[in-house]
C-alpha positions in Angstrom: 120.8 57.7 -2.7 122.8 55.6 0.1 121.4 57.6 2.9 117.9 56.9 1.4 118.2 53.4 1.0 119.6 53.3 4.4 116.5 55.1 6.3 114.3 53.5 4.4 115.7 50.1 6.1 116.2 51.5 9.3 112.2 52.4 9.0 111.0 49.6 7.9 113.0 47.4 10.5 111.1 50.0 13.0 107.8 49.1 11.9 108.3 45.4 11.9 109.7 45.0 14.9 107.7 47.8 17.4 104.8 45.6 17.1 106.4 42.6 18.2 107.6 44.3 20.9 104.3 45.3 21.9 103.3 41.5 21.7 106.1 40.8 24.4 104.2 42.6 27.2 101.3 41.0 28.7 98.1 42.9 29.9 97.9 42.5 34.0 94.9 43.7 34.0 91.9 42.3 36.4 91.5 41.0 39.9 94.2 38.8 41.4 93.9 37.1 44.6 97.4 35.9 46.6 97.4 31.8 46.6 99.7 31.0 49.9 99.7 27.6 49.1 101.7 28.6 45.9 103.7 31.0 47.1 107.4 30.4 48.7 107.7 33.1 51.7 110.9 33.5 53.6 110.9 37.4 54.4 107.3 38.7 55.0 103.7 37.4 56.6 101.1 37.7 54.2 97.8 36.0 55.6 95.9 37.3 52.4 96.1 39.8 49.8 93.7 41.2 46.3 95.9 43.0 43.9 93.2 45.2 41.3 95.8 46.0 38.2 94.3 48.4 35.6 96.8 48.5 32.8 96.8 50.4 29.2 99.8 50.4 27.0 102.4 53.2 28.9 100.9 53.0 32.5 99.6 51.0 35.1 97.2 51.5 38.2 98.2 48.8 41.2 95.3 48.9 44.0 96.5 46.2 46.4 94.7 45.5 50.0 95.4 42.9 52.4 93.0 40.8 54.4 92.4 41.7 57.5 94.4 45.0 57.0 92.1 48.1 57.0 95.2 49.5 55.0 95.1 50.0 51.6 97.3 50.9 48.9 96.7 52.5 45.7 99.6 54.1 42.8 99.4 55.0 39.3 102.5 54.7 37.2 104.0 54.9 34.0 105.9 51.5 32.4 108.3 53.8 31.1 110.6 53.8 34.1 109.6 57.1 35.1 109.1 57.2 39.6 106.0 58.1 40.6 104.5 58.2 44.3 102.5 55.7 46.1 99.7 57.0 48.0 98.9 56.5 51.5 103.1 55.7 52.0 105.8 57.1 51.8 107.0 55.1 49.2 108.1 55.6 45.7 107.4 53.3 42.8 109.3 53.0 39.3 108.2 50.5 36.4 109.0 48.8 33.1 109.1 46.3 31.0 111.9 43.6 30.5 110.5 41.0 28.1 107.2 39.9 28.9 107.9 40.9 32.9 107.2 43.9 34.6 109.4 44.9 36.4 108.6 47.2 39.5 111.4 49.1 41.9 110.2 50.2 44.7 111.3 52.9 47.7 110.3 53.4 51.3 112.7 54.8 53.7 116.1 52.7 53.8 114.0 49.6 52.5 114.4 49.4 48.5 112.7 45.7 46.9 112.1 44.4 43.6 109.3 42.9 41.9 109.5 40.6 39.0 106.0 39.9 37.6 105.2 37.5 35.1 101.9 35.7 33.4 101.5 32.3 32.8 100.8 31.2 29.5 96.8 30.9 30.1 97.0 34.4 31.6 95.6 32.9 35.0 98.5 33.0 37.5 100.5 35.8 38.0 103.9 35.1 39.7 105.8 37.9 41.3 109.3 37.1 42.6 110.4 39.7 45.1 114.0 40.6 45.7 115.1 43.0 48.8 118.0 45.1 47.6 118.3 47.0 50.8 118.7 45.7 53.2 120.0 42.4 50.9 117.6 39.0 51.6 119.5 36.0 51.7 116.4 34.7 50.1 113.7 35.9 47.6 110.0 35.7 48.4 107.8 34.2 45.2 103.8 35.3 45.8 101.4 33.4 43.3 97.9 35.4 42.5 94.8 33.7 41.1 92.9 35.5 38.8 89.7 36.0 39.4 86.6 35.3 37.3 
């Protein structure tokens, strides 16, 4: 009877709180365009960039293009963590949630960086603070993106 009244908490606790959880994690879905007059650069030369984020509840779909740049980049990813390729690099992408940010690990050659996105509260600016692990920064970039209508 202990062991039932035990499960029984243990699921209940689970149902109550998995939905909160689920609360915690913004949708990044739409269009987002790079504000430079926002953003703190110290590492990298970004003229202009349009990030198009497709998100459901376990994976995300990045297509990111920068002005000017005939290059383009497109991955789909899980948010559990799991890596996944990017096309058109030779890059490898991982992501997941901490909180209400996405976090994103990312892999190309010797050249590993982390990206820390986060919504503001009216869901209109996206802030992504970027972190090179390898080789180590002595300072991190923040990029700012608009939303688009």
């Amino acid at each position: 009877m202990r062991n039932a009244a035990t499960l029984l908490a243990c699921s209940a606790f689970a149902v109550l709180t998995l939905p909160l959880a689920a609360q915690d994690r913004p949708n990044l879905s739409g269009t987002w365009q790079f504000d430079s007059g926002q953003s703190q650069i110290h590492s990298v030369t970004i003229a202009g960039a349009t990030w198009v984020i497709n998100e459901d509840d376990s994976s995300i779909e990045i297509s990111e293009s920068e002005t000017g740049d005939a290059k383009k980049v497109d991955l789909k990813c899980t948010t559990d963590g799991k890596e996944c390729k990017m096309s058109g690099e030779k890059a490898k992408a991982s992501f997941w949630y901490n909180g209400p940010m996405l976090v994103e690990m990312e892999s190309k050659g010797d050249h590993v960086t982390r990206y820390r996105m986060k919504l503001s509260p009216d869901g209109k600016t996206l802030t992504v603070d970027t972190t090179s692990i390898v080789p180590q920064a002595t300072q991190d970039d923040v990029l700012v993106f608009k939303k688009q209508a």
